[in-house]
C-alpha positions, -999 to +999 in steps of 0.1 A: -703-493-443-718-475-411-700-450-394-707-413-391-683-399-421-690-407-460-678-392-488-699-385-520-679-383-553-689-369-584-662-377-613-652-361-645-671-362-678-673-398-692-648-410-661-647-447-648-655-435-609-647-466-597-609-458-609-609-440-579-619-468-550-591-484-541-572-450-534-599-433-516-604-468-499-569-465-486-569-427-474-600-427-459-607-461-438-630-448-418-651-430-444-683-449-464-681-440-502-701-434-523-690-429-560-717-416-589-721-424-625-741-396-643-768-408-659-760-424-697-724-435-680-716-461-663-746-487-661-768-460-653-794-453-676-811-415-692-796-389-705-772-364-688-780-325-687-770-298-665-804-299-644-804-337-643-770-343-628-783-315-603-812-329-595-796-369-592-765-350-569-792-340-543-813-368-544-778-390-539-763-371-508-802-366-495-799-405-494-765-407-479-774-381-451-801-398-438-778-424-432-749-408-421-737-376-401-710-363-418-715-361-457-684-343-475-691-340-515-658-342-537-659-337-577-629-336-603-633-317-637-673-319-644-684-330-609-664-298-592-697-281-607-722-306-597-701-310-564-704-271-555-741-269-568-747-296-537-726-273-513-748-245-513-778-263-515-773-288-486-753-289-455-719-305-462-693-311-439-667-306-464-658-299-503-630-309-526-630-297-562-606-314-581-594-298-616-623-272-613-638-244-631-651-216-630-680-220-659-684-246-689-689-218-714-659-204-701-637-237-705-649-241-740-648-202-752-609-208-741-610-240-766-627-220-797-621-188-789-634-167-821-665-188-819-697-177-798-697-211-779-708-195-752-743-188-768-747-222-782-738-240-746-771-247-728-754-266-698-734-240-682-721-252-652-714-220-641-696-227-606-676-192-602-712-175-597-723-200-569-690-209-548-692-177-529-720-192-508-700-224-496-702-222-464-685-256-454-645-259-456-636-266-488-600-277-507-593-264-540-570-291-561-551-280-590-529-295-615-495-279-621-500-288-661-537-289-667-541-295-699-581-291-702-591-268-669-564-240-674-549-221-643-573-192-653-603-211-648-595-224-616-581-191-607-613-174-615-633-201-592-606-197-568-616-157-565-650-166-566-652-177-527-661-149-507-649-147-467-643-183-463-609-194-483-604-226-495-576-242-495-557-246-524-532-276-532-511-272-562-505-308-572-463-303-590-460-323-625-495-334-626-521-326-657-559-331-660-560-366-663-528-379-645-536-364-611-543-396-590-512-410-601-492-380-578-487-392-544-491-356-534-527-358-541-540-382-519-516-365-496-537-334-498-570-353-494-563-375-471-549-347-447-582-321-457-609-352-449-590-368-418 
């Protein structure tokens, strides 16, 4: 739709974005969507890598910024990297980063931890390093019981951010992949975007 606000969203690894329509639909009727598959997901074709999903994530709010004023970039799990790598890279109007991280290598040296994953992991996704340069408001939302994106990960992305503070929303009960089913999530995004 027209309209000065849209909202780009970059979803988890392997996640069915369009899972999350009908919500965002709901909480934000004035807002024009936009929801991406990563390549190799979802209909769309290639293959996904660290620099590609980069590289697709500018060209997609680049496209959606020409056509509207106000772009704000949201990403759970996976796309709270890809979602932050926009954010410092292009002028958002807002951020939300949804079961983030602070780096991939990280997440999976806490999975296999007397393995050197984090020499073998070529995508790094390494989201602590870059945050501090979001300049645009920005919510932080974390599960109580994340199962796959510990509380030290987000923590660490959390302390990340320099002089500007997010906002951080706690979401009680929830885990990882259960979020949107909390009514105190929408709650949070609908009162950061509106």
């Amino acid at each position: 739709r027209g309209g000065a606000d849209a909202l780009v969203y970059f979803g988890g690894n392997a996640e069915d974005v369009s899972a999350n329509l009908a919500m965002l639909k709901a909480i934000l009727p004035g807002y024009s969507l936009f929801l991406v598959n990563y390549r190799g997901y979802g209909g769309s074709t290639g293959s996904p890598s660290e620099a590609a999903l980069y590289a697709d994530a500018l060209r997609v709010f680049d496209y959606v910024a020409a056509r509207h004023e106000n772009v704000s970039v949201m990403g759970r799990s996976l796309g709270s990297g890809v979602s932050s790598f926009v954010a410092v890279n292009r002028a958002v109007d807002r951020v939300v980063l949804v079961t983030p991280f602070d780096s991939l290598a990280a997440v999976a040296a806490g999975f296999f931890p007397y393995l050197p994953v984090a020499l073998l992991i070529t995508d790094r996704f390494d989201s602590a390093a870059r945050v501090g340069r979001i300049t645009a408001p920005t919510l932080v939302i974390v599960a109580e019981h994340d199962e796959i994106i510990g509380p030290t990960h987000s923590d660490r992305l959390i302390a990340g951010f320099a002089e500007r503070r997010p906002i951080v929303a706690t979401i009680p009960g929830a885990g990882h992949n259960d979020l949107q089913e909390h009514p105190a999530y929408a709650d949070a995004l609908s009162d950061f975007l509106q």
